[in-house]
FIFIDO-529915 format. One record per residue (C-alpha): residue number from 0; y, x, z. Coordinates in steps of 0.25 Angstrom, whole numbers, plus 5000, padded with zeros to 4 digits. Each point is the difference from the previous one (the first is absolute). Layout:
residues N
ATOM    i     v     u     w
ATOM  NUM     Y     X     Z
...
end
This chain:
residues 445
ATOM    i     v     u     w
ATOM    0  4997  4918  4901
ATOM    1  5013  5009  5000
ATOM    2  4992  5014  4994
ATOM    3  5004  5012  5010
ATOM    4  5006  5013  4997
ATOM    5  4990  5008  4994
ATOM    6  5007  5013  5002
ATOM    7  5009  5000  5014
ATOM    8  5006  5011  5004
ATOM    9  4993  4997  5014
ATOM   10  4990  4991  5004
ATOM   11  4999  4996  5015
ATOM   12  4989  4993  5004
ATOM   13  5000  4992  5012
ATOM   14  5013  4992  5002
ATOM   15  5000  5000  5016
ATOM   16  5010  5005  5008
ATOM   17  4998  5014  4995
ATOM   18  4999  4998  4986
ATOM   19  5009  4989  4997
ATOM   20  5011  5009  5007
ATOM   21  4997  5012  4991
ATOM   22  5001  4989  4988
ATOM   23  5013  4997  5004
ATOM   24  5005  5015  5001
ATOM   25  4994  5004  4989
ATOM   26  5007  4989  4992
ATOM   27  5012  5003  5006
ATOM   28  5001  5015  4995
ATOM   29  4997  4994  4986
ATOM   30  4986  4999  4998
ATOM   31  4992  4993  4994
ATOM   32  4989  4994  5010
ATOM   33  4987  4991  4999
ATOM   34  4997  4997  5014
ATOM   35  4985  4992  5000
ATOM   36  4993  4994  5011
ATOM   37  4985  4994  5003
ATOM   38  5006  4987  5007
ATOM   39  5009  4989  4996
ATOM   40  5012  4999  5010
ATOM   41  5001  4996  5011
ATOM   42  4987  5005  5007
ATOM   43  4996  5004  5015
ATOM   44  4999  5013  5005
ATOM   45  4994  5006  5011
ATOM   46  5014  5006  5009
ATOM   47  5006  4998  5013
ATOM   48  5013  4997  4993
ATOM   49  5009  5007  5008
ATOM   50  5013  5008  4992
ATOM   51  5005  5009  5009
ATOM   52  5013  5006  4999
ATOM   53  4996  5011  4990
ATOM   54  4994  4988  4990
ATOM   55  5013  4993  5003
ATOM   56  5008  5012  4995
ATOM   57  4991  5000  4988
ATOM   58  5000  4987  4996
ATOM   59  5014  4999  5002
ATOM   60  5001  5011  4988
ATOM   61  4993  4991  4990
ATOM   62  5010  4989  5003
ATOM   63  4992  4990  5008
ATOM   64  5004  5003  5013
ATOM   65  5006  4987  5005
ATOM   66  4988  4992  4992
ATOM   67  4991  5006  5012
ATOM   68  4993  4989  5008
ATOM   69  5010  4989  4999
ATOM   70  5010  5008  5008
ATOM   71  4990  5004  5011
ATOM   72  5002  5014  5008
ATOM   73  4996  5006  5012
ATOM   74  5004  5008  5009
ATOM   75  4989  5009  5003
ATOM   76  4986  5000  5007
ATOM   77  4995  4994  5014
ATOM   78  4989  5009  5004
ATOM   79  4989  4995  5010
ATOM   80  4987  5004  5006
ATOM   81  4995  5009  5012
ATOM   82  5007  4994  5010
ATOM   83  5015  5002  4992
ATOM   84  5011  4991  4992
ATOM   85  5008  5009  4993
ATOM   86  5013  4995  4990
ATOM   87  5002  5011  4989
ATOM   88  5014  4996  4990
ATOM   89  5000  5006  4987
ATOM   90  5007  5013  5001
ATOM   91  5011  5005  4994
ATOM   92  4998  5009  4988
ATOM   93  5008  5008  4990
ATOM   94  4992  4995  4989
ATOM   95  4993  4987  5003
ATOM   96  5008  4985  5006
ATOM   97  4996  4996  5014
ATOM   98  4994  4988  4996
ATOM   99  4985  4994  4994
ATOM  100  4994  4989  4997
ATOM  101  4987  4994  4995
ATOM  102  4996  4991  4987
ATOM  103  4987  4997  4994
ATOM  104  4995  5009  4991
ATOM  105  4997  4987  4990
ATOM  106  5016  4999  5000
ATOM  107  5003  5014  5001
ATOM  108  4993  5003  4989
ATOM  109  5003  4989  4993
ATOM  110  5014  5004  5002
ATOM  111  5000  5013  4996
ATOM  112  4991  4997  4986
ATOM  113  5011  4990  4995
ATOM  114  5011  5008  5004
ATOM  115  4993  5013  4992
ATOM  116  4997  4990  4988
ATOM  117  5014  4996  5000
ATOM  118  5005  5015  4998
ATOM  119  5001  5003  4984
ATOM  120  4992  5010  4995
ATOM  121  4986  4993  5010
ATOM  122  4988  4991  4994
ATOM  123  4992  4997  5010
ATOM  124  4987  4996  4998
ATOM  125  4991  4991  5009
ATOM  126  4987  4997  5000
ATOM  127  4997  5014  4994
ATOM  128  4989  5008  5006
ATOM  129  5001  5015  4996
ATOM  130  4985  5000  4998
ATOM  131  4999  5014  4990
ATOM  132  5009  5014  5002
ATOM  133  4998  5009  4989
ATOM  134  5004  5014  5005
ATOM  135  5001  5011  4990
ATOM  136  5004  5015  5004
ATOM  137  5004  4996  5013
ATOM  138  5009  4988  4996
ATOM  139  4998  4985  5000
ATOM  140  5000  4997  4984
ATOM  141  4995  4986  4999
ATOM  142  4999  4987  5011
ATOM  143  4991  4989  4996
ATOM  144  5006  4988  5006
ATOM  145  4990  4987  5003
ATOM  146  5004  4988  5002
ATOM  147  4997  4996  5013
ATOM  148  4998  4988  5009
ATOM  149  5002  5001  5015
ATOM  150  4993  4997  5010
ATOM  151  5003  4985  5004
ATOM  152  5001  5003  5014
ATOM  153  5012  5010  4999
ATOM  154  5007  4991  4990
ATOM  155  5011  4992  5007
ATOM  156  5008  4988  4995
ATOM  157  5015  5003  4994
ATOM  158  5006  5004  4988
ATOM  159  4995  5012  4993
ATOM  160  5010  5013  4998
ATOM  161  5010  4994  4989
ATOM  162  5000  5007  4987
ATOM  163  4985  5006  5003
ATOM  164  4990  5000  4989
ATOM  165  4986  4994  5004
ATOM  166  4987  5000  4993
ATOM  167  4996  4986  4994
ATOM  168  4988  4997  4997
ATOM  169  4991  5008  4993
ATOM  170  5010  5012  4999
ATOM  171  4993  5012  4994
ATOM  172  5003  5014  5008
ATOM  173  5014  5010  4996
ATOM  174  4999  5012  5002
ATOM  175  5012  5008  5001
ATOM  176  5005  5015  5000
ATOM  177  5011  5002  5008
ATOM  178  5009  5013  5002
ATOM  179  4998  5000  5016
ATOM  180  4992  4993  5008
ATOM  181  5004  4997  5015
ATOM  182  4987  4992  5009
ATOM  183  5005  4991  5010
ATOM  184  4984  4993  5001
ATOM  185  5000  5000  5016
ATOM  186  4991  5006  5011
ATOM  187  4988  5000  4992
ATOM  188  5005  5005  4985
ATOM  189  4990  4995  4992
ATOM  190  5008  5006  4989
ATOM  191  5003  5014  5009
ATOM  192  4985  5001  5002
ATOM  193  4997  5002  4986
ATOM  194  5011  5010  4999
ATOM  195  4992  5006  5010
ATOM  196  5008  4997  5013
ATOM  197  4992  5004  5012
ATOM  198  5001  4993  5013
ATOM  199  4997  5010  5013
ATOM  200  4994  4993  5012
ATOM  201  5000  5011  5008
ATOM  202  5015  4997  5003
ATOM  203  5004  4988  5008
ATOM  204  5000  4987  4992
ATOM  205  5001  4985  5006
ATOM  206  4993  4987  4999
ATOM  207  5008  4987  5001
ATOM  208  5001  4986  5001
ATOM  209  5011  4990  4999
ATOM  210  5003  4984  4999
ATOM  211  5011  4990  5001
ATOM  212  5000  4990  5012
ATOM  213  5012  4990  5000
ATOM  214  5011  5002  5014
ATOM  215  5010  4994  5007
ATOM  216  5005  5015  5002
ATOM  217  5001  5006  4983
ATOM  218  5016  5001  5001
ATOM  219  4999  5009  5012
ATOM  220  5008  5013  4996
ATOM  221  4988  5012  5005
ATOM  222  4988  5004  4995
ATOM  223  4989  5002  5009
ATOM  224  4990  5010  5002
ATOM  225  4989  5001  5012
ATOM  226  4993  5014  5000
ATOM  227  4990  4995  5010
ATOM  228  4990  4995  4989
ATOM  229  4987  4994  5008
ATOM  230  4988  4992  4993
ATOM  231  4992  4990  5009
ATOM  232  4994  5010  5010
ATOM  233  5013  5008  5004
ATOM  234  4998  5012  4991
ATOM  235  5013  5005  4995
ATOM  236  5002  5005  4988
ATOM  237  5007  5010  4992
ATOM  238  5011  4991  4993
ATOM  239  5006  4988  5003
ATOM  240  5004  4986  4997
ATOM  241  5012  4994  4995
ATOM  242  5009  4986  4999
ATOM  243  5010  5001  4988
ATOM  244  5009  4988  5000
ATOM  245  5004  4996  4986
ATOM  246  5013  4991  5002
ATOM  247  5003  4987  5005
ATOM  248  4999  4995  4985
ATOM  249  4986  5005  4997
ATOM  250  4995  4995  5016
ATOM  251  4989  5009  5001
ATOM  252  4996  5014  5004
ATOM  253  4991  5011  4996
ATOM  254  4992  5003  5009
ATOM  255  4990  5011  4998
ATOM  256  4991  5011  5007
ATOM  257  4998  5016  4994
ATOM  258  4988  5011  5006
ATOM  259  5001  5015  4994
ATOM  260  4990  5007  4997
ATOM  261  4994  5012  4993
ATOM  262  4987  5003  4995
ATOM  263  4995  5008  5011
ATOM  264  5006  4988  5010
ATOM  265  4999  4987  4995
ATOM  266  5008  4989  5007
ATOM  267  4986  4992  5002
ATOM  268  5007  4986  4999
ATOM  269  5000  4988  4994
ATOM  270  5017  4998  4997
ATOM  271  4997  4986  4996
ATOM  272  4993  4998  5013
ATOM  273  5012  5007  5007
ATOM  274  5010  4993  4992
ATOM  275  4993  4986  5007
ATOM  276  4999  5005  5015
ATOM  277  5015  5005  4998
ATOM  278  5007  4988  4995
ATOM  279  4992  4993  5010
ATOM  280  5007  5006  5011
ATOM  281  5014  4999  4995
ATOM  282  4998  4986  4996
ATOM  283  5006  4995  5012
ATOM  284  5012  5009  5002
ATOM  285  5003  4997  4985
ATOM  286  4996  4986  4998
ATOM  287  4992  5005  4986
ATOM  288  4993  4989  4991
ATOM  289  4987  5002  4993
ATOM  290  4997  5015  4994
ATOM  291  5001  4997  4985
ATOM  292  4996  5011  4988
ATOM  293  4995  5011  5009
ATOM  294  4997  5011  4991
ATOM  295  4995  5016  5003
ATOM  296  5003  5013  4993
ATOM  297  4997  5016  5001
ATOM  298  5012  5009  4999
ATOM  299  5000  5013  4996
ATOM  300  5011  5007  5006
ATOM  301  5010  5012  5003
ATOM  302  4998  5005  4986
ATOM  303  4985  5002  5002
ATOM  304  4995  4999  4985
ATOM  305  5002  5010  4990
ATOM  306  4999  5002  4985
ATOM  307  5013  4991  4999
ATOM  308  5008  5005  4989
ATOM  309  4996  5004  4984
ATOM  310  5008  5006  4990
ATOM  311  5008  4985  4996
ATOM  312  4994  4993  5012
ATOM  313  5002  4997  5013
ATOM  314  4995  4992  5013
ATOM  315  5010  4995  5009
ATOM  316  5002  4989  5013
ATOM  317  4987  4996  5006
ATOM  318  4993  5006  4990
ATOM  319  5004  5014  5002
ATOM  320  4996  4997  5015
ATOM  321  5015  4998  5005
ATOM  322  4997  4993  5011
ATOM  323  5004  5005  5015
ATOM  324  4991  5002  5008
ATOM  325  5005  4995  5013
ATOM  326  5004  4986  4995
ATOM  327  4993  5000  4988
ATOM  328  5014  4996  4993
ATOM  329  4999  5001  4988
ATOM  330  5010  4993  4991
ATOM  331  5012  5010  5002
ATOM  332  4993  5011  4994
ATOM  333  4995  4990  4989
ATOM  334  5014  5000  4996
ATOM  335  5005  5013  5002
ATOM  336  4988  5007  4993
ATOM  337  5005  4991  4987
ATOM  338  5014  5007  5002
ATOM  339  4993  5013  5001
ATOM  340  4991  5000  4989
ATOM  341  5012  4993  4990
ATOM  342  5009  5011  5004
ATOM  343  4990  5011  4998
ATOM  344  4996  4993  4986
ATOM  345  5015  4999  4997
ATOM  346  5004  5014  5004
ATOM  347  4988  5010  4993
ATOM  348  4997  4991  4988
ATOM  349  4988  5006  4992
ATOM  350  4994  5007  5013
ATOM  351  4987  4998  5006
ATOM  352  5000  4995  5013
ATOM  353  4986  5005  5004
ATOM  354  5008  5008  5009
ATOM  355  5013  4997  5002
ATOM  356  4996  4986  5005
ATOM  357  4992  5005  5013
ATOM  358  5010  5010  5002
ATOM  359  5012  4987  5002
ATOM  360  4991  4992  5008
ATOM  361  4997  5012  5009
ATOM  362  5015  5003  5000
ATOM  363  5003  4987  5003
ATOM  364  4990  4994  5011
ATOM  365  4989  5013  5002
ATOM  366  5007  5003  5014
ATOM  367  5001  4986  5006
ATOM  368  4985  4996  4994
ATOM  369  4994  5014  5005
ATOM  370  5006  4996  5013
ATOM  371  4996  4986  5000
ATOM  372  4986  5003  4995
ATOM  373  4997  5010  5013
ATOM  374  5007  4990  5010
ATOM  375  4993  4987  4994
ATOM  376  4986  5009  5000
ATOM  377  5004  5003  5015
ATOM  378  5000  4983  5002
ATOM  379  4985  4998  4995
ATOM  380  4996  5008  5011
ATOM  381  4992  4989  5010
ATOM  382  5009  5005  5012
ATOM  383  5012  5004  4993
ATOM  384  5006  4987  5001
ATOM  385  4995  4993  5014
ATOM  386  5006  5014  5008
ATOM  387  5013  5002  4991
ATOM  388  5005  4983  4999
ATOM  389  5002  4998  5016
ATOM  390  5009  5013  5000
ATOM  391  5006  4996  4985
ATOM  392  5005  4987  5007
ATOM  393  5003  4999  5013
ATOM  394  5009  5008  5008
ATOM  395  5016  5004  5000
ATOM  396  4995  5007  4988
ATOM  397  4993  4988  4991
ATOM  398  5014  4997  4995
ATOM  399  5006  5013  4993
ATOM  400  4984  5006  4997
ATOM  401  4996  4986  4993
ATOM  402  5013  4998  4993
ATOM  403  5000  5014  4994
ATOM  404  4984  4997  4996
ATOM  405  5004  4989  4993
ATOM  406  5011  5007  4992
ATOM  407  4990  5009  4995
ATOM  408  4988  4994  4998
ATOM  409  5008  4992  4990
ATOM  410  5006  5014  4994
ATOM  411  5012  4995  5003
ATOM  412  5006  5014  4998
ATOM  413  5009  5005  4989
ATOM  414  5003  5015  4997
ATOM  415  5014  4996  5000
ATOM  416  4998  4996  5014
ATOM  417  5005  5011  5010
ATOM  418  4996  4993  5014
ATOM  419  4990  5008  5010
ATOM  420  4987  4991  4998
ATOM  421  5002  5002  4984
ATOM  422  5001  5013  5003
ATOM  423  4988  5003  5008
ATOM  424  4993  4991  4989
ATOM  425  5002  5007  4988
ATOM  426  4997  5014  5010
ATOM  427  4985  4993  5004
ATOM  428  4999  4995  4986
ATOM  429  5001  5015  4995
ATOM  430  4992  5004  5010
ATOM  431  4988  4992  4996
ATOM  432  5002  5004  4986
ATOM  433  4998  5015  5006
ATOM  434  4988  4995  5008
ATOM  435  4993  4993  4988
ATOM  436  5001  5011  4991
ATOM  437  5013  4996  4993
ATOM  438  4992  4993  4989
ATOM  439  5002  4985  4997
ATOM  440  4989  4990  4996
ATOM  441  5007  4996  4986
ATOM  442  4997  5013  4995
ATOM  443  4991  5000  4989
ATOM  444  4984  5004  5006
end
């Protein structure tokens, strides 16, 4: 086995989305990067596997753009439920393309691994679990890496990430001290929980489920969503179901199901149970196959954890809870919090980031994840739904009101956009702020 750096300048640990991008950066403004991973790629993951147009614009900046999904785009969303049928294009933005698409996270991630271990100046390691963080005066100083081996279920056929180093047998564990240390280990952060990350259910978080079912229709150019969730006996609840097609080369969709909750209201639902009684309906209309690799997931969301930055270290993606809360998107702030934290580790070299950390991610997304927090915790309210849907989408005014909601449940709002409806945005979002208090969850407790 290749021996890994034993003194990086930054560790990132956990090489999806999040993490590979940050390796990639980082390498790209000269550093000297070990990125590790628990899995061998490729792997599965649990994720709608939609791109919207602000992951599009992100991943275009790390120079996979046109790699996406075989070429696949879409347009935008198809909403249904309560009665309605509502077409929603991508809007235009300043900042981001009017286009998306979707891909399997076992590619995408795979995608983005390869192209980071490509970059000079990254060894990435797989098979590495950061099983030991040594933590002296506030600052990570020591990472024991163990070998690891995966899980068989997660493990997919295919070649792994060229260039990566992977335990053989009987590989003894490295520990390494790195300079900095970004953590990219996903929604539950094994590693972020012994930095002493803390997760608050009181806020909304959501549950999910999600599978592949082959279809005649996977080429179609829309995304759809239906925001009329029912399980077996009629009861609708707070979230909603959707059909992701993946192309016409991959043949398939995603097709998945997510409930919000918080502690206080629990969504009370099986999602794997409501991911059957959904694809059951829409078989027919899409012609889908067999659900294959169904899989479930909690997501702590809107930035609700805190304790998320240390002198030398910092949480970002999924891990940092960037996940929106009205779409549970998650894969565009994977990439722009590795941006963020590269830039902020690049532009105050030898500062803490206990502080300055939180204080970016509240900068950046405390407005529009304060106001989505308060309007998803507004959804898991038994009536919410069943008296706002019907006036939502039907009507003269279905059109212009559901278009405008799709727009910014995706935060599809830039704050070089000058339009009324970002406008009025940014305004609500300052406003909830106000309301809340003006403090941010990332803040250290």
């Amino acid at each position: 086995m290749t021996h890994l750096i034993a003194d990086p300048e930054i560790l990132v640990i956990g090489c999806g989305p999040a993490g590979s991008a940050a390796a990639a950066l980082a390498a790209d403004r000269g550093y000297a990067v070990l990125a590790v991973d628990a899995a061998v790629f490729p792997r599965d993951k649990t994720c709608g596997d939609g791109l919207t147009p602000r992951a599009m614009a992100q991943l275009g900046k790390l120079g996979v753009g046109d790699a996406i999904g075989d070429g696949y785009r879409s347009n935008g969303l198809k909403l249904h439920g309560f009665g309605g049928h509502i077409t929603a294009a991508w809007p235009e933005s300043a900042a981001f393309p009017p286009i998306g698409s979707a891909m399997r996270r076992s590619r995408l991630d795979a995608l983005l691994a390869a192209g980071a271990a490509a970059r000079d100046g990254v060894q990435m390691a797989c098979g590495f679990k950061a099983a030991e963080v040594t933590v002296t005066g506030g600052a990570v100083s020591g990472v024991t890496l163990l070998p690891h081996s995966p899980r068989p279920e997660t493990q997919l056929p295919g070649s792994p990430v060229p260039g990566a180093v992977v335990p053989g047998p009987g590989s003894p564990p490295v520990t390494v001290r790195p300079k900095y240390v970004i953590v990219a280990d996903g929604v539950r952060s094994p590693v972020g929980k012994k930095l002493g990350r803390i997760w608050h259910r009181e806020q909304v978080f959501g549950t999910a489920a999600r599978a592949y079912a082959a279809t005649g229709r996977a080429a179609e150019p829309w995304i759809h969503s239906h925001l009329e969730l029912t399980d077996d006996t009629g009861t609708v609840h707070p979230g909603y179901g959707w059909i992701f097609p993946l192309g016409g080369e991959d043949g398939h969709v995603n097709i998945g199901c997510g409930a919000l909750s918080t502690a206080d209201r629990p969504a009370g639902v099986n999602t794997t149970a409501l991911l059957r009684g959904y694809a059951a309906r829409c078989s027919a209309d899409w012609r889908l196959g067999e659900l294959t690799a169904t899989t479930s997931a909690l997501l702590p969301m809107g930035g609700a954890v805190s304790n998320v930055a240390g002198d030398n270290w910092m949480l970002i993606g999924d891990a940092a809870a960037c996940v929106n809360p009205l779409n549970g998107e998650g894969i565009d702030y994977a990439l722009e919090t590795a941006e963020l934290a590269v830039r902020l580790l690049d532009g105050q070299p030898g500062a803490g980031f206990t502080g300055s950390w939180p204080a970016l991610l509240g900068a950046t997304y405390g407005r529009a994840f304060t106001l989505a927090r308060l309007l998803a915790r507004a959804l898991t309210h038994p009536r919410f739904l069943p008296l706002t849907g019907p006036l939502a989408m039907r009507g003269p005014q279905a059109q212009p009101v559901m278009s405008t909601a799709a727009r910014l449940m995706g935060n599809l709002v830039d704050e070089a956009d000058r339009d009324i409806v970002s406008r009025v945005w940014r305004a609500a979002g300052r406003g909830a702020v106000a309301l809340t208090g003006g403090r941010q969850l990332w803040d250290t407790t």
